[in-house]
N, C-alpha and C positions, 0 to 999 in steps of 0.2 A: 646592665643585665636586661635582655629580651621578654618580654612578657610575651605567653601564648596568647595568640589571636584565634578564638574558637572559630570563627568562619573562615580563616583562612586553615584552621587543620581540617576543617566539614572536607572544604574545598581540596586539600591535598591528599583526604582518604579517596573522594571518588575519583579521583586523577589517577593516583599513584597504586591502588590496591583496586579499586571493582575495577576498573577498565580494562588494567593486564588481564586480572582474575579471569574475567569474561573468554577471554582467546580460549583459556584449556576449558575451563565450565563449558560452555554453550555444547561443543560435540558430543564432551563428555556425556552428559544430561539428555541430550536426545537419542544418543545409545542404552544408556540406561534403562527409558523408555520405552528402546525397541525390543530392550528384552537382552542387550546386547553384554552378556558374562564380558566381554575383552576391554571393556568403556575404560576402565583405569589405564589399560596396555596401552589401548590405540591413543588415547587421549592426554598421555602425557606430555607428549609432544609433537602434537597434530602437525606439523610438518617434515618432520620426518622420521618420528618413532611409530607412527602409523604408515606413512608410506616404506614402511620396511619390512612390515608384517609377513610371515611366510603366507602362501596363498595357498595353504592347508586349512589356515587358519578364517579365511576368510570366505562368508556365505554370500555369493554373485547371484541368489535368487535365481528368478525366469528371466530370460531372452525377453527386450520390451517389446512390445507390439505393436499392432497398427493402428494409431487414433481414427474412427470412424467422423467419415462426415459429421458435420454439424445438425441435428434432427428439424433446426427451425430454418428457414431462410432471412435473413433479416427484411426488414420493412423502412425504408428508409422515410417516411411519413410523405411522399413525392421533394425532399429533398437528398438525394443523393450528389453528394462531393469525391466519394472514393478515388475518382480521378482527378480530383484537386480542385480548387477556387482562386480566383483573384482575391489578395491580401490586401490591405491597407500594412503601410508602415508600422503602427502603431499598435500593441497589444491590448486587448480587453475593449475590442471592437467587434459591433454584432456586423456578418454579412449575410446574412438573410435568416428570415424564421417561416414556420409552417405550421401548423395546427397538427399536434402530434394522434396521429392515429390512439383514437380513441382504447381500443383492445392491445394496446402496449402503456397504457395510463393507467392510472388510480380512479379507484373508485369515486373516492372522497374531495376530487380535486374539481375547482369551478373556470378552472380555466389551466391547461396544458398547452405548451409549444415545443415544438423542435427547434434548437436553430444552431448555426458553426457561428462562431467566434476565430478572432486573431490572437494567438499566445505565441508560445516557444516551444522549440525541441530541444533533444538531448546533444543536437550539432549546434546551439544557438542562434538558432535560425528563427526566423517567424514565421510560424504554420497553424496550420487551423486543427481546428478541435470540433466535435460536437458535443451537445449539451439537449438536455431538458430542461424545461421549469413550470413547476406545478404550482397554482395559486389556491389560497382557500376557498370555499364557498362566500357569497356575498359583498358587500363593499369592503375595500379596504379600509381601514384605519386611519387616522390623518396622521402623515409623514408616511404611510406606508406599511405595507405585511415586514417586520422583519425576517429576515432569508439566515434560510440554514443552506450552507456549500454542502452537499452530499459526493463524499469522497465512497468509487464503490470499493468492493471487494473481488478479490481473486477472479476474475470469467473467461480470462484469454488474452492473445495479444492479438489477435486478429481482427480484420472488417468482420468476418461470417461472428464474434463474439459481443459487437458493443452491445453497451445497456441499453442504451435508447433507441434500439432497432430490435430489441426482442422484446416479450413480456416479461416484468421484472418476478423473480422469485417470490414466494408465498411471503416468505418472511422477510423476504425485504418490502415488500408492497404494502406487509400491515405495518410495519417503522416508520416507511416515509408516510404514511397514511396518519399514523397518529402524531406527528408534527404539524402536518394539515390540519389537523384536528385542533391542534394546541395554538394554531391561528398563525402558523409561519406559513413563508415560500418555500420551498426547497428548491433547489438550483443542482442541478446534476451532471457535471462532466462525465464526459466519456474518454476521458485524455486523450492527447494526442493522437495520432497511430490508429485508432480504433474507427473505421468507418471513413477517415480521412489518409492522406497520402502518408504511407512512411511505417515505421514498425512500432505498438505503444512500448514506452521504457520502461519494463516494469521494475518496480521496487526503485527508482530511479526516484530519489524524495525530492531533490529540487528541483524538477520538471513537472513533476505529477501536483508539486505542491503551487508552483506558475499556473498552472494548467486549471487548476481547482480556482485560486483568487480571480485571475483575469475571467472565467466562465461567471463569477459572480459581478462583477464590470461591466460586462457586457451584455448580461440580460436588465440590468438596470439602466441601457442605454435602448433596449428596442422599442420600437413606436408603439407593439401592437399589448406590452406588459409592463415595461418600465418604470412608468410614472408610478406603478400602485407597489415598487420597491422601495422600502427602504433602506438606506444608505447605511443600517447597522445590522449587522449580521455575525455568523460565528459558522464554526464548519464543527460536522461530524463524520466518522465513517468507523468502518469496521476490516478488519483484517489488513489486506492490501491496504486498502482507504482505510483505515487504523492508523498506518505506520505513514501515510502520506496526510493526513491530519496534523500530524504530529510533526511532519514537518511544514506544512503551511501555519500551524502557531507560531514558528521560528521566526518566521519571515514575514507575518501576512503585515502585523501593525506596521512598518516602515513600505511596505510596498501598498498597504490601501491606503496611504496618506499619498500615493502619488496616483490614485486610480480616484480618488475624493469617496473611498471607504470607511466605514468605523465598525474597525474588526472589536470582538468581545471576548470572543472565548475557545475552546478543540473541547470535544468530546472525541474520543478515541479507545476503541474497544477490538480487543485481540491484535494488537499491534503485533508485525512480526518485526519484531529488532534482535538482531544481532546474527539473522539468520547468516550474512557471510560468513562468520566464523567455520558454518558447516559446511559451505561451499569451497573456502582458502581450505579447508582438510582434505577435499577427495585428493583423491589418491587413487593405484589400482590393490590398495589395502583399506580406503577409508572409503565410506563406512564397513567395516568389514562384518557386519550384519543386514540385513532388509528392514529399511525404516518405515514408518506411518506411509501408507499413498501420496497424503498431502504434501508431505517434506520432497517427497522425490517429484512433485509436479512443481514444487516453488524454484528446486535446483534448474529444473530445467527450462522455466521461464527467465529465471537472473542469466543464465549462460547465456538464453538466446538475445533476451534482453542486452545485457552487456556486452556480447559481441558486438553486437551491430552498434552500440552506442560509442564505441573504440573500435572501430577497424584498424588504429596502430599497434592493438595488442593483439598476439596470437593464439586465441582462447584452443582454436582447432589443434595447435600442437601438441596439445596435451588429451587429445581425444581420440579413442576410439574409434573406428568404423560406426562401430553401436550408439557412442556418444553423441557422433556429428549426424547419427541420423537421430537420437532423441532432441538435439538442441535443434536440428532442421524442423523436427514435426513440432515442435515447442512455437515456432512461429504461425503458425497458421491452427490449431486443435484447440478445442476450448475447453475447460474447466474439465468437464464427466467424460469428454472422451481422453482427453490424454491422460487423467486417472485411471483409464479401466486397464491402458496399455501400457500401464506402468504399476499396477498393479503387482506385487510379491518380485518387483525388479530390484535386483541390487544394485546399486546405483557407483557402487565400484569398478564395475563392466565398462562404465564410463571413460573412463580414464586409461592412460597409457604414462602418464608419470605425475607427480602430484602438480594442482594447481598455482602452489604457492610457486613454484619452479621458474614460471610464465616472468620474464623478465617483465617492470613494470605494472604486473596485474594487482599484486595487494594493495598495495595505495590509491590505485585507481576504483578497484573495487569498496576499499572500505569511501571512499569518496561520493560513490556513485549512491549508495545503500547508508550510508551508516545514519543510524539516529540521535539527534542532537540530544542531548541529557540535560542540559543548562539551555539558557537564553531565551526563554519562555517569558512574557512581559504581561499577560494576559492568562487568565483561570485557566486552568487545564483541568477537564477531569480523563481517567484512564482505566477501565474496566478490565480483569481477565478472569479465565476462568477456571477454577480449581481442575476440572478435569480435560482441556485444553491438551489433545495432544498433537493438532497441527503447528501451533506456538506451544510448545511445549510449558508447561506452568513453573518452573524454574526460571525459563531464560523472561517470561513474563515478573516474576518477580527482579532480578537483576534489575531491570531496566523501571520499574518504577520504586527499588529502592532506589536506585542511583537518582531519580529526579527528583525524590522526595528529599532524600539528602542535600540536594542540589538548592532546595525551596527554603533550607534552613542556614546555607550558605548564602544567599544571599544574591546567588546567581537564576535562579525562579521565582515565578509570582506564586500564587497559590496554585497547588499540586491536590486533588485529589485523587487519593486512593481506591479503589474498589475491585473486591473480589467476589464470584459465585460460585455454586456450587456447580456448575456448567461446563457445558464441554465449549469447543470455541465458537459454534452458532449461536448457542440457547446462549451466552452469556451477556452476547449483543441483547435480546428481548427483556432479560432479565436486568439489563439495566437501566431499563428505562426507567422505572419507578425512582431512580436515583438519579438521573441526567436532565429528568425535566422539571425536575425543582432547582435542578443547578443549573438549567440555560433561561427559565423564567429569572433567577439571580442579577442574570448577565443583562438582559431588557430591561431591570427594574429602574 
């Protein structure tokens, strides 16, 4: 007679019940959300009891609009690569740095550099990237400031959008600022794409997650800040760099043992997971309401994104006139302006037959985007926020039950939990008081 193995039924609930569950949940719930009475109709069966809907039924919003220029110009600190650099073979190599313009810096920080490194693309190529890194005030430490990877959040895909070529946000500038405070580096990719040759991948987790490790590599290898690195670090980020945190935990301990790394831990706050589900729905019935702004500037970043990252899949087939010109302007328009022009857009206008339709696209997609739920070997902590409606706070909970679940199966290390009262900026802030006792943890 078979005895039940409790870790292995842990292990066969999150497999075999949340994981399906998830496909019809996630659009469900962000209709719901939007306000959206038909969320049971459409969401039965998102591919194609939604794409069947009469178009009586469905609210196509406004016409989207025109993303306005970028208001800042970027500042490339007198290193500009946009037109490309000589690579070295090899990833997680610095080829040059600069003294990052001071009025794109931190307050707080005693020493700041720009510089591009050698990584990967979403073709498997080795391409360059740029980065910051911000040191604390005063001498370092013996063995070195420990480094935090700062993964960012949502800005663009374009050169006119990197981080380290504009001034950082209020509220991200007092974050990294009070890490500096707390006596780390921070170390700041700007992925791929951004400011160097090529287009960034977004929501692309195993790129973005290469992208983040090797920029911590590589500024522990420059002449001019190196030496006062130490060789133990852990990553955090928020949103986008949330869900790409979350997957450089996956990977980072066997890839920094070959970079001569000692990864510790993720912090990861407003992860967007599962967002494909919403994307494999459209349809020219799905969504058949007008969702949050945010949701429709992520759809339109993954389209442009994932196009260009598969030129053998025909994402334009299934597009609109309207479509191909939002996923067009999705490559170049950054954060607040493709927000304004997308603004009260229904995002069903998009489409001319549903997604899933796209021979090879689902598997490709959930491949490109999906977030690991197991295999975490190292702490993880995971923040969201009760009133989160660009990650919706449902599809935030799925995904760290599933990992917590996941933690008592036997397939995660320690998994913390935490929730605010926040919507999805404020919950980044608000979780500091609980991440910097648990990355002090991870140094002790």
């Amino acid at each position: 007679m078979n005895s039940l193995n409790p870790l292995s039924s842990l292990r066969s609930l999150s497999r075999t019940v949340l994981s399906p569950l998830r496909r019809a949940l996630v659009p469900a719930t962000v209709l719901a959300l939007a306000g959206g009475v038909l969320a049971p109709v459409a969401t039965a069966a998102p591919a194609s009891v939604a794409g069947s809907l009469p178009a009586a039924l469905v609210d196509a919003g406004e016409p989207a609009g025109t993303a306005a220029p970028n208001e800042e110009n970027p500042d490339w600190s007198g290193l500009d690569v946009t037109g490309g650099v000589a690579l070295p073979d090899r990833v997680g190599e610095p080829v040059g740095d600069v003294a990052l313009n001071p009025d794109l810096g931190l307050g707080s920080a005693g020493t700041q550099r720009r510089f591009v490194y050698s990584t990967v693309d979403q073709h498997g190529d080795v391409a360059a990237s740029t980065a910051a890194v911000f040191l604390p005030q005063g001498p370092a430490p013996k063995g070195g400031w420990p480094v935090l990877a700062w993964a960012h959040g949502t800005v663009g895909l374009g050169d006119e959008c990197t981080p380290s070529a504009l001034p950082r946000s209020a509220r991200d500038a007092d974050y990294l600022q009070h890490w500096l405070d707390q006596g780390y580096a921070v170390v700041a990719s700007d992925y791929v794409g951004m400011g160097t040759p090529g287009l960034m991948s977004y929501l692309n987790g195993q790129v973005s997650a290469a992208n983040v490790i090797d920029s911590v590599a590589a500024a522990r290898s420059l002449e001019s800040v190196g030496a006062s690195l130490s060789s133990s670090w852990a990553v955090i980020g928020q949103s986008q760099g949330g869900g790409a945190a979350l997957h450089v935990a996956h990977a980072a301990t066997e890839r920094s043992r070959e970079l001569g790394l000692d990864y510790r831990g993720a912090v990861s706050t407003g992860a967007p997971a599962y967002v494909e589900e919403v994307v494999l729905a459209g349809s020219p019935s799905f969504p058949p309401v007008v969702l949050p702004t945010g949701l429709n500037v992520y759809t339109a970043y993954i389209l442009a994104g994932f196009r260009e990252a598969h030129p053998e899949i025909d994402v334009d087939s299934v597009l609109s006139d309207e479509g191909r010109r939002i996923t067009d302007m999705a490559e170049t328009a950054c954060y607040s302006s493709l927000a304004d022009a997308l603004d009260g857009v229904g995002m069903s206008r998009a489409f001319t037959a549903p997604v899933s339709s796209v021979p090879g696209l689902e598997p490709a997609l959930r491949s490109y985007m999906a977030t690991p739920t197991d295999g975490y070997d190292k702490p993880v902590f995971v923040g969201h926020g009760m009133r989160d409606l660009d990650v919706p706070t449902p599809i935030g909970v799925m995904l760290n039950s599933q990992m917590w679940i996941n933690q008592f199966a036997g397939s995660n290390e320690q998994v913390d939990v935490h929730w605010y009262d926040e919507d999805h900026s404020g919950a980044m802030v608000a979780s500091m008081a609980d991440s910097t006792p648990f990355l002090r943890s991870l140094f002790a």
